[in-house]
N, C-alpha and C positions, 0 to 999 in steps of 0.2 A: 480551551478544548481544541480550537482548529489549531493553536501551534503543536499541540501532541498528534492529532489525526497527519497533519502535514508533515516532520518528523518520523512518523510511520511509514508516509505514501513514497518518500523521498527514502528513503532506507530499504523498503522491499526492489525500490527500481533499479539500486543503486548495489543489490545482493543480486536482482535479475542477471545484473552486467558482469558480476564478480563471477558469479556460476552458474551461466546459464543451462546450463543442463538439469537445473533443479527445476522438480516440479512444484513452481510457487503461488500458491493463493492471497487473493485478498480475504481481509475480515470486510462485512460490510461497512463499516468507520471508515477503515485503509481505504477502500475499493473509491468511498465519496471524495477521498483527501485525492485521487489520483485522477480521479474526474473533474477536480477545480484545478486542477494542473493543465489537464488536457485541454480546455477550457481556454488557456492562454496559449493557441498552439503558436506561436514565435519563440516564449518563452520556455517553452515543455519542449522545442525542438532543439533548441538550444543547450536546454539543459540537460537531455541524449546525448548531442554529439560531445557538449563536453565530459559526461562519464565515459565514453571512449565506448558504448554498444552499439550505438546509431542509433534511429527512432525505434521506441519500444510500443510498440502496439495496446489498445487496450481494447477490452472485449466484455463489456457490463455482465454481471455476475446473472445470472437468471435463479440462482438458488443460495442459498447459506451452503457454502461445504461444510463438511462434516468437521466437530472441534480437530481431530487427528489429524486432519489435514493443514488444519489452521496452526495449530502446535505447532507440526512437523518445520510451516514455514516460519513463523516466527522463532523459532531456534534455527533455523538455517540466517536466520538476520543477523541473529546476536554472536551466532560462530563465526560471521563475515565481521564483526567485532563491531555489528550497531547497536543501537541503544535502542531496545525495544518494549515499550509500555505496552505489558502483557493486555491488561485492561481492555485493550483496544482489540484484542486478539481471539474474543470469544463468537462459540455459537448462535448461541441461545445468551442474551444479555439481558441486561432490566438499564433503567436510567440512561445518565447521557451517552456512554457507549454505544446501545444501539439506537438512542432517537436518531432522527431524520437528518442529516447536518444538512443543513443551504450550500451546496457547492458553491454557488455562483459568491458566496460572502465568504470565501474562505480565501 
């Protein structure tokens, strides 16, 4: 599970820099993969400067957006030509999708 959430958090950051003018959300999954990144800020700044954005800011989700939103960003991932496990990608989930992940273990 944390190589596909990580894979996700690493791919929306990585679509952030390709077209930043899109309005990109996290799914709650994505959002916890990108908070165990930030979590090692040497290594999460590093791996900014080297996608060429510079530090990419994160801003903890306070609500589930809406699926339409969550769609719209996960097909802006896969048109940036990453590989995006939909799964990861919903509203409203059941199972390990939207349990809890342990950032700090990811």
């Amino acid at each position: 599970m944390a190589d596909r959430v990580l894979t996700n958090a690493l791919a929306l950051l990585a679509t952030r820099v390709e077209d930043p003018k899109a309005h990109l959300v996290p799914s709650r999954p994505v959002e916890q993969g990108w908070q165990a990144l930030v979590l090692h800020t040497e290594v999460y700044a590093d791996l900014c400067s080297r996608m060429g954005g510079g530090f990419i800011h994160h801003s903890p989700l306070q609500t589930v957006p809406p699926q339409r939103l969550l769609t719209y960003t996960a097909n802006r991932i896969a048109g940036c030509g990453h590989h995006i496990d939909y799964d990861l990608w919903q509203a409203e989930g059941s199972g390990e999708e939207q349990a809890g992940i342990d950032v700090a273990s990811l």
